[in-house]
C-alpha positions in Angstrom: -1.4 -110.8 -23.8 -3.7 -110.8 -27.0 -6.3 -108.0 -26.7 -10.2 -109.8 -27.5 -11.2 -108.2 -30.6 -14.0 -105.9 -30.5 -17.7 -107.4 -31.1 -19.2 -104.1 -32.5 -18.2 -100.7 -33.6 -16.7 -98.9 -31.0 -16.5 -94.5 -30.9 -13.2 -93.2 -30.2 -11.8 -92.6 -27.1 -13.3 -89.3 -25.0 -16.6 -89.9 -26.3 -18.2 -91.8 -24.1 -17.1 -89.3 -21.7 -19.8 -86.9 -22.9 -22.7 -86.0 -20.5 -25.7 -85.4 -23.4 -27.3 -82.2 -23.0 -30.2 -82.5 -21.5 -32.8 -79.4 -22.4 -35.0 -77.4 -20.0 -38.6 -78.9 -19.0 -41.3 -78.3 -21.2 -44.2 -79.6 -20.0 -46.0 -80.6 -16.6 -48.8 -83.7 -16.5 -51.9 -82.9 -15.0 -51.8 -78.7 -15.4 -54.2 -77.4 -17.7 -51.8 -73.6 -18.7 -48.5 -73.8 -19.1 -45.9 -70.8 -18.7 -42.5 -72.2 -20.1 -39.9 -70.6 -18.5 -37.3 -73.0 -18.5 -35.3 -72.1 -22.0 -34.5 -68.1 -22.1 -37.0 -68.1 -25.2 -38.5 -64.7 -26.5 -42.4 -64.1 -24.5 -42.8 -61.8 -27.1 -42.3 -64.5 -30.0 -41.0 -63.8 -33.9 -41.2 -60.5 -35.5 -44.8 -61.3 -37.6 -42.4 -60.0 -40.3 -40.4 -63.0 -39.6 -43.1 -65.1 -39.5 -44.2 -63.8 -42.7 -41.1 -64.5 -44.6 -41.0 -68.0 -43.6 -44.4 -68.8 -44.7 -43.2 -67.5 -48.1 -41.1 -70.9 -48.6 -44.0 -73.3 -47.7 -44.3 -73.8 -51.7 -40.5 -74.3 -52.6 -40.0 -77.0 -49.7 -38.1 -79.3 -52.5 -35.4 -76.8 -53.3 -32.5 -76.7 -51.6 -31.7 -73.6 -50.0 -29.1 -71.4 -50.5 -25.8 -73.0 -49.5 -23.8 -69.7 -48.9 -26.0 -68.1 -46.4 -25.1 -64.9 -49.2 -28.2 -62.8 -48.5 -28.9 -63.1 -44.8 -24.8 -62.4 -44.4 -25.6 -59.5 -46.4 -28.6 -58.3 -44.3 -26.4 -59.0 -40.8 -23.4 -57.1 -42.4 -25.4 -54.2 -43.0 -27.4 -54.3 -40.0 -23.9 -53.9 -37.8 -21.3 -52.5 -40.6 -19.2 -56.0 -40.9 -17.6 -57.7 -44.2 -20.0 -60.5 -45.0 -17.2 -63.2 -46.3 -16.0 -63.0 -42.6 -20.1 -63.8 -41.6 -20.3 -67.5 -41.1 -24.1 -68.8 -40.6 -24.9 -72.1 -38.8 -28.1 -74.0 -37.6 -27.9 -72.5 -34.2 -24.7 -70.9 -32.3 -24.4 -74.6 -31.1 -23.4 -75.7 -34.9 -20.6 -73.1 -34.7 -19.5 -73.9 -31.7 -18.9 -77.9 -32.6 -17.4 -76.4 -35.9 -14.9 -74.2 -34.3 -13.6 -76.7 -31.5 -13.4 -79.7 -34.2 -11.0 -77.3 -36.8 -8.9 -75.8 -34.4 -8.6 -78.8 -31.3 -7.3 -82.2 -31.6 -6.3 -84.8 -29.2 -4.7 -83.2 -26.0 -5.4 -79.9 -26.9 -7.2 -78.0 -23.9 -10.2 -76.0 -24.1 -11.1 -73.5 -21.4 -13.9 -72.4 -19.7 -15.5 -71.7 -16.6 -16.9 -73.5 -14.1 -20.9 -72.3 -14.5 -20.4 -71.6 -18.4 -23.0 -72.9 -21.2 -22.7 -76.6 -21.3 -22.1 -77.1 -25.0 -18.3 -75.8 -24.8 -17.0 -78.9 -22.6 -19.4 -81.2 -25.2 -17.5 -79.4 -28.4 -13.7 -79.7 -26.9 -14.8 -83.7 -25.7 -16.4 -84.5 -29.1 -13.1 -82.3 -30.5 -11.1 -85.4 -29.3 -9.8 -82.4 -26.9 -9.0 -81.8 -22.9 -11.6 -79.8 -21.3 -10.2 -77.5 -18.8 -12.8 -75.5 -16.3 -11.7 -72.3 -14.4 -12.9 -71.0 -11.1 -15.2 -68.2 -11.1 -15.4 -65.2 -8.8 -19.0 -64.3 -7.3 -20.6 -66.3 -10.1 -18.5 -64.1 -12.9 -15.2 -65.4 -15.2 -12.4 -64.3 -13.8 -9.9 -62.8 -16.1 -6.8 -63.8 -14.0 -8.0 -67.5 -13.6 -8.1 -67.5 -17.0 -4.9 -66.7 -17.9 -3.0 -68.7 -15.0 -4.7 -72.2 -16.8 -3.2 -71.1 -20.4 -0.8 -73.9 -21.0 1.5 -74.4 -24.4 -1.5 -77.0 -24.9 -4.5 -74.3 -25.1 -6.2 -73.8 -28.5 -9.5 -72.2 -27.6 -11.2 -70.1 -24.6 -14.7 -70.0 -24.7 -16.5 -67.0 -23.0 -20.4 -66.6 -23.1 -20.9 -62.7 -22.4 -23.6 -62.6 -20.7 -22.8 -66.0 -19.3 -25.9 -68.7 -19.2 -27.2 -69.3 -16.6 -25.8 -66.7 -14.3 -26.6 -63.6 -16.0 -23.4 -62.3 -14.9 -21.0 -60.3 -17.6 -17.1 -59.3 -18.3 -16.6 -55.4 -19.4 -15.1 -54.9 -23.1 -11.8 -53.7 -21.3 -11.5 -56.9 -19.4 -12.4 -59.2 -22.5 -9.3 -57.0 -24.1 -7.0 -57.7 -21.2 -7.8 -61.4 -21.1 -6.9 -61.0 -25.4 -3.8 -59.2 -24.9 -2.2 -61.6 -22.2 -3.6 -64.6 -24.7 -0.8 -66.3 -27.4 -1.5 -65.1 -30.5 -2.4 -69.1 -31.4 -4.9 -69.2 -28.6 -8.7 -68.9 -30.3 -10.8 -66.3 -27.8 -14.6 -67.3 -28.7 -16.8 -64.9 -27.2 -20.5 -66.0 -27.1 -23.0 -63.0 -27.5 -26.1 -65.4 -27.5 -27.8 -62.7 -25.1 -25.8 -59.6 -26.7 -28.7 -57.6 -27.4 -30.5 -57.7 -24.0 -27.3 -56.0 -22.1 -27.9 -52.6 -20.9 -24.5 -51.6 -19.7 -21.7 -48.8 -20.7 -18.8 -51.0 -20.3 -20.2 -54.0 -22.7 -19.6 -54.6 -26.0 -20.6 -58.0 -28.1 -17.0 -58.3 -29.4 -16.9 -57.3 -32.7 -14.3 -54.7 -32.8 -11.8 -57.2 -31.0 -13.0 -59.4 -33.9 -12.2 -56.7 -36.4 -8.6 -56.4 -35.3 -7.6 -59.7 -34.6 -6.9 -63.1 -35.8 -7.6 -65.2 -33.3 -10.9 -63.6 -31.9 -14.4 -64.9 -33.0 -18.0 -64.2 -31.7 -20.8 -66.0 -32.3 -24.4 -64.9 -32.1 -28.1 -66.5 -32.1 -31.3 -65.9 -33.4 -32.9 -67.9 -30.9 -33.1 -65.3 -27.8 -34.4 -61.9 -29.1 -35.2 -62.6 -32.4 -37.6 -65.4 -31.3 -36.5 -67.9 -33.6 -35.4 -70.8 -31.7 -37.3 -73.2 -33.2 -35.7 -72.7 -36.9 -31.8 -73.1 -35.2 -30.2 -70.1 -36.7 -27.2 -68.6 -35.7 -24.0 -67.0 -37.0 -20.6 -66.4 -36.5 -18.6 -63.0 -37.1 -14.6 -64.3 -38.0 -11.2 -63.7 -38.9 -11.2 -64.3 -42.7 -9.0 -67.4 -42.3 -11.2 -68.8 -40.4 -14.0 -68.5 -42.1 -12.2 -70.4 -45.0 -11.6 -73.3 -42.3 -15.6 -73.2 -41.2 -16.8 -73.0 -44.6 -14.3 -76.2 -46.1 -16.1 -78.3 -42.7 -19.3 -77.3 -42.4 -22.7 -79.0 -44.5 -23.6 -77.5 -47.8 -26.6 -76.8 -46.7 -26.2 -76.2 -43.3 -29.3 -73.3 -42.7 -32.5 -74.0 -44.1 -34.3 -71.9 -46.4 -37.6 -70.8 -44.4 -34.6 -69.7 -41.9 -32.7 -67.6 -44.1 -35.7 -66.0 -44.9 -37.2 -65.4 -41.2 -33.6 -64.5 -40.4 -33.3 -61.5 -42.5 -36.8 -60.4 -41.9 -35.9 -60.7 -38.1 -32.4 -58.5 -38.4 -34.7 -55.8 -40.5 -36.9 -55.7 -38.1 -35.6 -53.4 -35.9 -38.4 -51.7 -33.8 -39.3 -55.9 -32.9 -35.8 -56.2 -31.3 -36.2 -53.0 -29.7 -39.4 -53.7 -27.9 -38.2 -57.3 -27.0 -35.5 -55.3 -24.9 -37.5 -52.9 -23.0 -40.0 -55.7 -22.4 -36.9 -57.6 -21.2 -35.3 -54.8 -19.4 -39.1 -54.1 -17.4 -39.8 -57.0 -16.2 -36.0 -58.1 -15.3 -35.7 -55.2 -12.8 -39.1 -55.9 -11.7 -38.9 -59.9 -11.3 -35.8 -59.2 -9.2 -37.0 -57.1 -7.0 -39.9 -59.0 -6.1 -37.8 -62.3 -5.8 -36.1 -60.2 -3.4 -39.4 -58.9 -1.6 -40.0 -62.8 -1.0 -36.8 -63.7 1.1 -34.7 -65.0 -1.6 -31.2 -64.3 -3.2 -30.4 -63.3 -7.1 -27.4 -62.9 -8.9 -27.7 -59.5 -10.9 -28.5 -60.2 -14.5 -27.9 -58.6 -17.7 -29.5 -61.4 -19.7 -33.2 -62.3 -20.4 -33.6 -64.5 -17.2 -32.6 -64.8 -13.6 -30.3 -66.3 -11.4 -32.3 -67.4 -8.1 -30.6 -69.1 -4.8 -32.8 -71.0 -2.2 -30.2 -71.4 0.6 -30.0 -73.9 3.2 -31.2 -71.9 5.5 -34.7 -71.7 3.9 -35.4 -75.3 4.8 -36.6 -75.9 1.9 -34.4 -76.8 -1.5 -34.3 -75.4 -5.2 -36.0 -79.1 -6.1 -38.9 -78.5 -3.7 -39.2 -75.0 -5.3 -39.2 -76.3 -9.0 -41.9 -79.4 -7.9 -44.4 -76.1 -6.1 -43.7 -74.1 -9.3 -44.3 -76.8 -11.6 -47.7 -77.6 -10.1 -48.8 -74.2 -11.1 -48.0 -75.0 -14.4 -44.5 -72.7 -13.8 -41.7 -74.7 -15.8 -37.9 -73.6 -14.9 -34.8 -74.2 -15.5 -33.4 -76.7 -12.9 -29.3 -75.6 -13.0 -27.9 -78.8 -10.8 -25.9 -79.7 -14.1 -24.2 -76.7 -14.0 -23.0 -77.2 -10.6 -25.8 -74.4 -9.3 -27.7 -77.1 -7.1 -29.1 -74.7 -4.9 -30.7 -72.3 -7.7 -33.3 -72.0 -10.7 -33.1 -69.8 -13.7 -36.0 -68.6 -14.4 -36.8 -66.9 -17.8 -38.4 -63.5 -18.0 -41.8 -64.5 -19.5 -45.2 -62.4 -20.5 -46.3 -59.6 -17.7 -48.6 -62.5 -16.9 -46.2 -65.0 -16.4 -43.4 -63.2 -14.5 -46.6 -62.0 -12.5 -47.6 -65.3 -11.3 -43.5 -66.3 -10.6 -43.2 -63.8 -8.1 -46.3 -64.7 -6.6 -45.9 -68.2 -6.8 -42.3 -67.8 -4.8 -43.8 -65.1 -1.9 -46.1 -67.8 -1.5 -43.3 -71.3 -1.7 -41.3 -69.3 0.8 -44.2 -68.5 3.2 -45.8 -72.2 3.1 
């Protein structure tokens, strides 16, 4: 029987299997203040350094910026002793991401990750043309083991976010280096450091020196959480050198913007602005939990900038009530339903004035 013939374009198969990403709240009708804690951005803001540089391009907005990324790989290379021609920049982490899964996976080929991991990776393998493939965590943590027992002769890629968003929750550097050891050697591990520099642990590491030693071991890295600079979609990529000759054939020219490059470098040199962000971020994180505790609720343990909060059955009363009381306060979270977390709210570590008035605002939803 004769097929009808199509009466418009139609995209190719897979895509129309995509779920769009749909970003954290950013606003509530009717509150006059507004305390957006919904997407894991800086309450300290830019370095002013940062914010400087970028204000030097406002007159040179008709040239095109500098298609090699050449000094802000220079300034990240220095800043953590790495080869800049294996330094890949992109407009956000996210752009790396697509770039890596549409190089290295084609139609069939599975991507892995796990079940509560950062949305984007099952969007990259899908828009790949790929097979996404999601693993069972344990306690809200990837688990090494599950992992490894999904790796099929079909596996191109295993994503890991360390710290994972939106659990908070982290794998130690000697379990990252089990899970590359058991891998085959033409399995890509992608480890995704967007909340690196928070993490205040012994047994962590970013990634890098897996990335030094291997070929088929990449991290990628933002400037969009600690550096403040999510509005100008910076991020970068540290790589094997053959594959940064694959990202750099595929990706635009001009792929970063120059008023980024330049906040970008001001923001890596800016040390003692990165340093405060974390102290801020390691105060108030210990202190948020323990008050969300205080009030009657349940956290996962975070290493991130944000939290991980559970509103049980038991409570009566659901994360969706809790995210409507906080919202009328003019408290805007992160409702996690779309990462399977239904019954929880990640809430971002905001000013002293804002994480104040969270913990207050959820004594007070539990007690109404």
């Amino acid at each position: 029987m004769t097929q009808a013939k199509p009466t418009r374009p139609l995209p190719r198969p897979g895509i129309m299997d995509i779920h769009a990403y749909v970003p954290g709240k950013s606003s509530a009708p009717g509150v006059a203040k507004i305390y957006k804690l919904s997407s894991n951005e800086s309450p300290l803001g830019a370095s002013p350094k940062a914010i400087a540089a970028y204000r030097t391009l406002a007159d040179k907005l008709a040239d095109y910026p500098d298609g090699s990324s050449t000094r802000l790989r220079e300034t990240i290379a220095k800043r953590y002793n790495l080869d800049p021609a294996r330094i890949v920049c992109g407009c956000g982490s996210d752009d790396l991401l697509h770039l890596l899964a549409s190089a290295y996976i084609g139609p069939d080929d599975e991507g892995i990750f796990t079940t509560h991991g950062f949305l984007v990776y099952e969007i990259a393998v899908l828009a790949a043309g790929g097979k996404p493939v999601i693993v069972p965590e344990t306690n809200l943590k990837a688990d090494v083991d599950a992992i490894l027992a999904h790796v099929t002769e079909r596996t191109r890629m295993v994503f890991l976010a360390n710290p994972n968003n939106p659990t908070g929750t982290y794998v130690s550097m000697a379990e990252i280096k089990r899970l590359h050891d058991n891998l085959p050697a033409h399995v890509m591990l992608v480890i995704d450091g967007a909340y690196a520099e928070y993490v205040r642990r012994n047994d962590y590491s970013s990634g890098m020196e897996l990335v030094r030693a291997h070929d088929n071991v990449v991290m990628t890295r933002t400037f969009s959480k600690i550096h403040g600079l999510a509005n100008l979609r910076l991020g970068w990529a540290y790589v094997p050198d053959h594959v940064a000759d694959v990202l750099n054939r595929i990706r635009g020219p001009f792929n970063v913007n120059g008023p980024a490059l330049e906040a970008g470098i001001a923001a890596i040199e800016d040390g003692d602005h990165v340093a405060y962000a974390a102290e801020h971020n390691e105060k108030w994180l210990a202190w948020l939990s323990e008050e969300v505790t205080k009030a009657g609720l349940t956290i996962t343990p975070s290493v991130a900038n944000f939290l991980l909060v559970h509103f049980p059955t038991t409570l009566g009363k659901s994360a969706l009530d809790a995210e409507q009381f906080l919202t009328k306060r003019g408290l805007i979270v992160r409702n996690v339903a779309s990462y399977k977390l239904p019954n929880c709210l990640r809430i971002t570590i905001g000013t002293e004035e804002a994480t104040k008035l969270i913990a207050q605002a959820l004594h007070d939803f539990v007690k109404q």
